[in-house]
Structure formats: structure tokens, C-alpha cells
C-alpha positions in Angstrom: 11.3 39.1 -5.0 10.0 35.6 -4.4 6.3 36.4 -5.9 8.8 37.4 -9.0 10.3 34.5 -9.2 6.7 32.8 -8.8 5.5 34.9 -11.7 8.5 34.3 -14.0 8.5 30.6 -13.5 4.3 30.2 -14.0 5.5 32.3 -17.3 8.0 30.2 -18.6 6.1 26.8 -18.1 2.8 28.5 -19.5 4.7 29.5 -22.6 6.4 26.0 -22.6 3.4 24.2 -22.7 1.5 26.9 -24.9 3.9 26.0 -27.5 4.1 22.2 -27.2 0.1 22.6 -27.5 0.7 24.4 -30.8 3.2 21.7 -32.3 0.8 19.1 -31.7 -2.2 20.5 -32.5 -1.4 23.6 -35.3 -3.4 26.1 -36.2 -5.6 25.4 -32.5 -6.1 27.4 -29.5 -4.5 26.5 -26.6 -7.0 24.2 -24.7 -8.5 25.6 -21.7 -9.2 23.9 -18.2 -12.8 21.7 -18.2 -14.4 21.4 -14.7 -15.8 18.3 -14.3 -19.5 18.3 -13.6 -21.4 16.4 -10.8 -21.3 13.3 -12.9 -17.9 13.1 -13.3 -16.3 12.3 -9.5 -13.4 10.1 -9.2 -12.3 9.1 -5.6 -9.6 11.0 -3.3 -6.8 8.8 -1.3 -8.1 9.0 2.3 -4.4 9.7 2.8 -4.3 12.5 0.5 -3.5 12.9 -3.4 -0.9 15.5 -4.6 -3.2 18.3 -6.6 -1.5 17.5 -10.2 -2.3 14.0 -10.0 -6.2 14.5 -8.7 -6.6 16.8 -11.6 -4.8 15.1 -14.4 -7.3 12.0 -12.9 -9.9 14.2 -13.3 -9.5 14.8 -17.1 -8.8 18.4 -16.0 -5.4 18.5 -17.3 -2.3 16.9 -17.4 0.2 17.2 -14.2 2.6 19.1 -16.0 -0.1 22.0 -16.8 -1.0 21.2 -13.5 1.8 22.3 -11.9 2.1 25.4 -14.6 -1.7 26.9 -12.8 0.2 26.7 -9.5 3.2 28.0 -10.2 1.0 30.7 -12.0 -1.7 30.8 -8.8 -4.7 29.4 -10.1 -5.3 26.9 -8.1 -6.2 27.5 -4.3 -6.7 25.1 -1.9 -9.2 26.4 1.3 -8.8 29.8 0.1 -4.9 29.7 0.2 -2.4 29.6 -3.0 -1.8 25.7 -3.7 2.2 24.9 -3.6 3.7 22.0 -5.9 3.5 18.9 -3.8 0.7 20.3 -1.9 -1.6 17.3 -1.1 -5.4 17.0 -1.0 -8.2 15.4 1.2 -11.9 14.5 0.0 -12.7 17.4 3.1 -10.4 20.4 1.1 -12.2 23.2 -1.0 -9.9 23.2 -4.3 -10.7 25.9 -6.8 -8.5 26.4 -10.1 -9.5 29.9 -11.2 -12.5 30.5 -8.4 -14.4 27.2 -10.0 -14.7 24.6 -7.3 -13.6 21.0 -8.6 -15.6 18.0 -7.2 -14.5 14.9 -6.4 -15.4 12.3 -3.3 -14.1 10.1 -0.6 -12.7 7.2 -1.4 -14.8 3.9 0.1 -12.1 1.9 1.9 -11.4 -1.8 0.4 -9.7 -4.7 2.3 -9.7 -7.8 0.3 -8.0 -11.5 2.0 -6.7 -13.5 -0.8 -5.1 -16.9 -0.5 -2.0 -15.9 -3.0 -1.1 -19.1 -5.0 2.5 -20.1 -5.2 4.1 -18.1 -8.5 2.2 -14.9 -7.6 4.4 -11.9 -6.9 3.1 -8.8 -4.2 4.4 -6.5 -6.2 1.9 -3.9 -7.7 4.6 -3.3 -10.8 2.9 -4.2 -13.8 6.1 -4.8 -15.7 6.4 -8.2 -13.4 3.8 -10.2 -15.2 2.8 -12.5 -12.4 1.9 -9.3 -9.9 -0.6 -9.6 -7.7 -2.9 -6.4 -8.7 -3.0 -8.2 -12.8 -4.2 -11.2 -11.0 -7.0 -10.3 -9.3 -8.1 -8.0 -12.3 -10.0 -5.6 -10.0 -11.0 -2.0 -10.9 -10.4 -0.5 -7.3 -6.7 0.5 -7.3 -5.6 -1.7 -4.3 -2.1 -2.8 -3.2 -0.5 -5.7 -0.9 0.0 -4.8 3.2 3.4 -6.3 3.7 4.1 -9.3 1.4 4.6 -13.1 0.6 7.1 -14.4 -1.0 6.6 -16.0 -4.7 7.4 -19.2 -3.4 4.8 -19.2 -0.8 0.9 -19.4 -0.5 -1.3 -18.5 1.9 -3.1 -15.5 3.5 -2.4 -11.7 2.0 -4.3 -8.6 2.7 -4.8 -5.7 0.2 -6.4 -2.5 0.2 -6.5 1.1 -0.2 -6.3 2.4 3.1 -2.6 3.8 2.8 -3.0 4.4 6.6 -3.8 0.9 7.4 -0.8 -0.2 5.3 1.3 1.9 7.5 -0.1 1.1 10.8 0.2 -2.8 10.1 4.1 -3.1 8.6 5.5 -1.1 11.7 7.5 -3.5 13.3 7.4 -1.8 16.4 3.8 -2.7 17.2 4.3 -6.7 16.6 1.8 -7.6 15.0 1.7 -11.8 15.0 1.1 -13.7 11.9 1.3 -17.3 11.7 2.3 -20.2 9.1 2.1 -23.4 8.3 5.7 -24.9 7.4 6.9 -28.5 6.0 10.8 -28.8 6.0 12.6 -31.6 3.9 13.2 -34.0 7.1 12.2 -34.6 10.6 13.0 -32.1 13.1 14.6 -32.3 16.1 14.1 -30.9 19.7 17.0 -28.8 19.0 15.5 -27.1 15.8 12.6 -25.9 17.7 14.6 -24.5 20.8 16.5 -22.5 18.5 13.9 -21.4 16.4 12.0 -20.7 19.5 15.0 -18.6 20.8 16.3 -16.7 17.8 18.2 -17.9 14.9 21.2 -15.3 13.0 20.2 -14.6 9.8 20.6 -11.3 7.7 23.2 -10.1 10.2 20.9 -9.9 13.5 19.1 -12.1 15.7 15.5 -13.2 15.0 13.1 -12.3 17.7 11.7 -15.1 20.3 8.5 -16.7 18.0 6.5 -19.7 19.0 6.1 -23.1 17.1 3.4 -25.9 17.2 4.8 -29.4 16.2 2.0 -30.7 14.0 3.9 -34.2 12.5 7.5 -34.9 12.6 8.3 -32.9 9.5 5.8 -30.2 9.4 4.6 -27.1 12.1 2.8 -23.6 13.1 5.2 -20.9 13.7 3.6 -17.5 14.6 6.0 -14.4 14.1 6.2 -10.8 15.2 8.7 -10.2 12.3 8.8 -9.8 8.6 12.2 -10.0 7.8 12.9 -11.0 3.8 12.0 -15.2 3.2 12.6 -15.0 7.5 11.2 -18.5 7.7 13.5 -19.9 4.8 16.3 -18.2 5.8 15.7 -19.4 9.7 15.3 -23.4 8.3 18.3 -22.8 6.1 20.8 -21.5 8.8 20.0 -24.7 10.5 20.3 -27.0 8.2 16.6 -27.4 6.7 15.3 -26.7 3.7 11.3 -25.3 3.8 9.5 -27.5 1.0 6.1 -25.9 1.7 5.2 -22.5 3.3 1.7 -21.1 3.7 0.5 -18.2 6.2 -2.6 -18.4 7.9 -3.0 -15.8 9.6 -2.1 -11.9 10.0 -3.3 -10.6 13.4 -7.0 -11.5 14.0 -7.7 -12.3 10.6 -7.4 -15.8 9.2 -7.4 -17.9 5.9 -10.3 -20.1 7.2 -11.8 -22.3 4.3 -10.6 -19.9 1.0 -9.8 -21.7 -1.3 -5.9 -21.2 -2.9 -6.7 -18.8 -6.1 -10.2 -17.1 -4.6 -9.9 -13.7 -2.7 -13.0 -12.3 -0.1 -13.7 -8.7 1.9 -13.3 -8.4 5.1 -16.0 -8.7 7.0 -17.4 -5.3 9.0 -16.6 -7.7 12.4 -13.0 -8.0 11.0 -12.0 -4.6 10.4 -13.4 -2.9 13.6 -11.1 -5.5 15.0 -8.8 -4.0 12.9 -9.0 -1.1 13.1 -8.9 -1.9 17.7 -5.8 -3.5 17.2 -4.2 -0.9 15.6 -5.4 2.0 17.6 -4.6 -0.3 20.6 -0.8 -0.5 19.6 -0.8 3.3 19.0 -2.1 3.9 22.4 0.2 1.3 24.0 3.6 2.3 22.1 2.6 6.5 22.9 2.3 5.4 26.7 5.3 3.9 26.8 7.3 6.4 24.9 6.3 9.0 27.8 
């Protein structure tokens, strides 16, 4: 019954988009699936890629017809019928009608960029001031966490989806520190509260450390990302935040780049990384037990 309901679905898309072919293209045949040759790879998400979109990347076809040669049974994925929503790996044998269709790993990026003030970590294209536009690069990459417009300072990017995971779990408390100026001197006070917790957003910020650097300026190091925390901290005390720039996420710092310039990690940084993060997994599975 259900390979019936399989058969009459493939069917009506098939005919759907046999049809749509014909209105836009008259008195042509109905366009066939190209294979790509070995010249023509495009990169997998390590994290996986739903099968429509690596094909309709591929210049195979689009996802819609995608989806039509699984619902028909095309397409097989290690020798087993691909599902719609079925993802795929750089390691996975996908055929569409017993032809093998290449493609490659994709080489991890991480880019540290000191984001300028009026710079948005948003990869939305319709915001004209996001952060992927900026940078202009041709490796899609995306922002791990974010910085508010407002604010400068260190930002990390990449295509690692996994990474991006790993590193905005709050659960793992992973510090990053910052550089703030409020709009007057500070007391002994301010920093005993911010020290302790301040309410903001409904909760109870938790226990941070600050560095007095001059009566009006300081480091704070976090193991929070709530929304503009720092602001919204300064604020419910009665200061305003006239400056804000980060310095540093985990083990990785903004050092000497300049405001504007962006760098790659270096191999020393991400296995340090990469440490931290499998360190947290490790530590947070141990306690869990």
C-alpha cells in the first residue's frame, strides 16, 4: 500500500514538472539528469547536506525535481532508496539511476575577524551591513555566536557547523573576554555586583570576573552570551557602556588585527580548539553519569 502511495506521488510530481518543463520550454523534451564529470566537484557540509540541495548545487537538477527522483526511487544512497530529507556525507555512495555522482569534502575554514562597529553577524543578505557581504569571500562561512552592531572586537566564522555547535552550548562555558568603557567612574560596588550577578532579561547573570584598567574603563571575561549581556548588566546599574570590544573567545585572541582586517586560524589554534571542545564533551558526559 505504502510503495503505492510512493508510486502515485513520484507520478504526480513527474507529470507536474513534465508539464511546467513544457510551458517554459515548448515544443522541447523534457530535460534529462546530467552527471557531473570529475571536473565538476562542489564541496559536501562536513555536517551533512540534504540530497536535493547537493544536487540542485551540482547543476544536476533543481530540488523540486530532486525530490520528484526520490519520491520516484532514483536516487539511492549506499545502496538503499534515498527518503526526502535524507542527508548526505562526502563518505556516502549516491547514485540517481545506478550513475554515481561525485562531489568532495569540504576543507574546513575558521577565519578571526575584528568586526567594526556597524557590522551586523547576521548571514541575511537582505541586512546590508551583514557580515558574510563584508568580507566578500567565496567560501560559504557563517558567524559562531555573535557581536552586537554596536560593538567591535574579536568574531570567529566558519564552516564547521559542528564547531558552531560545540562552541554556543552554554553548558560547556566557554569564557570570552571584553574590553568595556562606561560613561563615568565606577564604583566598588559596580564591580561586586557585576562580579556576583546582576538581573537582567528575567534571570540572574552568572558569577564573571572584571579587571579595573582606569577608573572608567575594564576587562570582564564571561561564560555567558545572553542578548547585549554587557549593556544590559551596566544599564541595570545605572551605567551606560560607551565602548565595547571583545578580545577574546576561549584560547583565541584579537592580538594586533587591525579593526576591519580578518586572518585564519592558525593550525596551533584550532587543535586547541578542537582540545577544548572535546575536553568539555568528555567533562560534561562524566558528569552526566
Amino acid at each position: 500500500m505504502q510503495n503505492n502511495k510512493r508510486d502515485r506521488k513520484a507520478q504526480e510530481l513527474i507529470r507536474t514538472l513534465t508539464q511546467e518543463n513544457r510551458e517554459k520550454h515548448p515544443g522541447q523534451a523534457v530535460k534529462r539528469p546530467k552527471i557531473n564529470g570529475n571536473t565538476n566537484y562542489v564541496a559536501v557540509d562536513p555536517a551533512g547536506e540534504r540530497v536535493n540541495k547537493l544536487l540542485a548545487r551540482l547543476g544536476i537538477c533543481s530540488r523540486r525535481e530532486a525530490d520528484a527522483y526520490i519520491a520516484a526511487g532514483r536516487l539511492t544512497l549506499n545502496s538503499q532508496p534515498v527518503a526526502l530529507g535524507t542527508k548526505v556525507t562526502s563518505s556516502d555512495d549516491l547514485k540517481l539511476d545506478g550513475q554515481p555522482i561525485k562531489f568532495k569534502q569540504q576543507t574546513a575554514v575558521y577565519l578571526a575577524l575584528n568586526k567594526p562597529c556597524g557590522i551586523v553577524c547576521t548571514t541575511d543578505l537582505r541586512e546590508k551591513n551583514n557580515i558574510v557581504s563584508y568580507l566578500g569571500l567565496s567560501q560559504r562561512i557563517f558567524p559562531i555566536g555573535r557581536l552586537d552592531k554596536d560593538s567591535s572586537g574579536l568574531i570567529l566564522l566558519t564552516n564547521d557547523g559542528a564547531v558552531v555547535n560545540e562552541i554556543l552550548r552554554e553548558r560547556y562555558n566557554h569564557s570570552k573576554e571584553y574590553e568595556v568603557t562606561v560613561d563615568r567612574p565606577y564604583d566598588a560596588h559596580f564591580v561586586e555586583q557585576m562580579q556576583k550577578g546582576v538581573k537582567i532579561l528575567g534571570q540572574i547573570t552568572k558569577p564573571c570576573h572584571l579587571r579595573r584598567l582606569t577608573p572608567t574603563s575594564f576587562r570582564l571575561t564571561l561564560t555567558q552570551g545572553l542578548n547585549r549581556q554587557i549593556r544590559r548588566m551596566c544599564q541595570a546599574l545605572g551605567y551606560n557602556v560607551v565602548r565595547l570590544q571583545r578580545i577574546r573567545i576561549m584560547q583565541i585572541t584579537l592580538g594586533n588585527l587591525a579593526v576591519g582586517e580578518y586572518r585564519y586560524l592558525t593550525d596551533k589554534e584550532i587543535a586547541a580548539l578542537q582540545a577544548d571542545l572535546s575536553h568539555n564533551r568528555t567533562v560534561t558526559s562524566t558528569s552526566q553519569e
